[in-house]
C-alpha positions in Angstrom: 0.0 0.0 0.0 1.4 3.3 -0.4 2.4 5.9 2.1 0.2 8.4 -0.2 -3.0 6.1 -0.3 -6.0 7.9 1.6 -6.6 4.9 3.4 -3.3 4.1 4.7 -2.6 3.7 8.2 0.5 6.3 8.0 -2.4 8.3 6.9 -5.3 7.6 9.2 -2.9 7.8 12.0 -1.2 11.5 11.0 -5.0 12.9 10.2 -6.0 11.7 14.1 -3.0 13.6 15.4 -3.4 16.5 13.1 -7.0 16.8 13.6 -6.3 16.6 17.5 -3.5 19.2 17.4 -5.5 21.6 14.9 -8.4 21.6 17.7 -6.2 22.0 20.7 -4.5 24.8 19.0 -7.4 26.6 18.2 -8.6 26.5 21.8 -5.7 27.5 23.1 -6.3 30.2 20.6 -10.0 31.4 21.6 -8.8 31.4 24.8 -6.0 33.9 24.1 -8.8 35.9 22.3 -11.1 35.7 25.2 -8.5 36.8 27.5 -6.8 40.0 25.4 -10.4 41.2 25.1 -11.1 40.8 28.4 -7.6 43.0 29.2 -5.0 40.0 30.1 -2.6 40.4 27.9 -0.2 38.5 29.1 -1.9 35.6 30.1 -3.5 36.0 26.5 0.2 35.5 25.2 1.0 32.5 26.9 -2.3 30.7 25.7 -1.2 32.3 22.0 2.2 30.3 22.4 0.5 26.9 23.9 -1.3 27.5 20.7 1.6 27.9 18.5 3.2 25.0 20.1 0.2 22.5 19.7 -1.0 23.7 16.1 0.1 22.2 12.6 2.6 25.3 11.0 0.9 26.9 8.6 -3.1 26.1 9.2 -5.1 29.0 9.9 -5.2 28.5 13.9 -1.6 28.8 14.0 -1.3 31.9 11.6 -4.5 33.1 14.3 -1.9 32.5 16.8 0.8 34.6 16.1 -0.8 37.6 15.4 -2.8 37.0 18.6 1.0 36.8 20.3 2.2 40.2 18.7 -0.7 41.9 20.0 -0.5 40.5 22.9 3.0 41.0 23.6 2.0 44.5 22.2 -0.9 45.1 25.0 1.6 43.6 27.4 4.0 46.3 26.9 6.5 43.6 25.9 7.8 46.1 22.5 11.1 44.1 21.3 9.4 40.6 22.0 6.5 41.8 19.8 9.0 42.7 17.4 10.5 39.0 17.3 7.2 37.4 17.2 6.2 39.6 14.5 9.9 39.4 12.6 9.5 35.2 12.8 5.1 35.9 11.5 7.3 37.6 8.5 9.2 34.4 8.2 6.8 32.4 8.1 4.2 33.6 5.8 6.4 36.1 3.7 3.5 37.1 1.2 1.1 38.4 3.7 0.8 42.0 4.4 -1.1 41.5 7.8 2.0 40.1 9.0 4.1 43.1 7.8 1.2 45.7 9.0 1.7 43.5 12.7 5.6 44.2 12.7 5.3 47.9 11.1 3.1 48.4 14.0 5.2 47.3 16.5 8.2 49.2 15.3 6.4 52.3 15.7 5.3 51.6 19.2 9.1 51.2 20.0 10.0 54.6 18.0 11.4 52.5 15.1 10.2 55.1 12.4 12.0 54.1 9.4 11.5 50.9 10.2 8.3 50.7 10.7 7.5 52.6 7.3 9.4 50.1 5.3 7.2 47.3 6.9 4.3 49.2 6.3 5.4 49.8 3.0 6.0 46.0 1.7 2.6 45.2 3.3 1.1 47.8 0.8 3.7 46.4 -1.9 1.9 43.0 -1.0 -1.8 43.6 -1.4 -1.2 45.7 -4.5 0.2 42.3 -5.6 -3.0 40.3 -4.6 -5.2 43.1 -6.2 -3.7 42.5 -9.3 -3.3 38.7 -9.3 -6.9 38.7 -8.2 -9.8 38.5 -11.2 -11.6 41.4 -11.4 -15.1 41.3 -10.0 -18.5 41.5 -12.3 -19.8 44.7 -10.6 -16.3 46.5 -11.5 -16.9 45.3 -15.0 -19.9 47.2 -15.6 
């Protein structure tokens, strides 16, 4: 049987612990939600890291994550961590410009002006380039 097949047991076996992971990470997640609304922020960034930690890279609950993290550490008064946290978002999903809004934010709060402009700049860079790869919609054709 191959390792590919859908019904595998290398398969069956990685989608329990995925699916498992993917659920624990997004409570972790609400939970860092429900806690930076309700003015914790940095109880709110330790349930956005137990997140990070128990999510699959890349799926939307550990993208949901880190940009929970930045604004927590953010809230939190934590600048130069929310920095990082925003630097390794940047990393990690290079073609987003939420991600580069997050860190051009942060450097501003910490007086990084420059800084922060060029971030805010490549975010803009970013969704010009999603505009344009996008198709246009019917109402702007008329």
């Amino acid at each position: 049987m191959s390792r590919t097949h859908k019904t595998g047991s290398a398969y069956i076996l990685k989608s329990a612990v995925t699916a498992s992971d993917t659920q624990t990470a997004e409570s972790h997640c609400q939970r860092g939600l429900d806690l930076l609304a309700a003015g914790s922020p940095a109880e709110a960034a330790t349930a956005f890291r137990a997140a990070i930690a128990a999510g699959p890279e890349n799926s939307s609950a550990h993208i949901e994550a880190h940009h929970g993290l930045i604004r927590a550490l953010r809230d939190a008064g934590q600048i130069n961590q929310s920095i990082a946290a925003a630097l390794a978002l940047t990393a990690l999903t290079p073609a987003d410009p939420l991600a580069h809004t997050a860190l051009s934010i942060s450097l501003q709060q910490a007086g990084h002006v420059p800084q922060a402009e060029a971030a805010a700049a490549r975010a803009r860079v970013l969704e010009w380039k999603i505009q344009l790869e996008s198709p246009p919609s019917e109402d702007s054709l008329s």
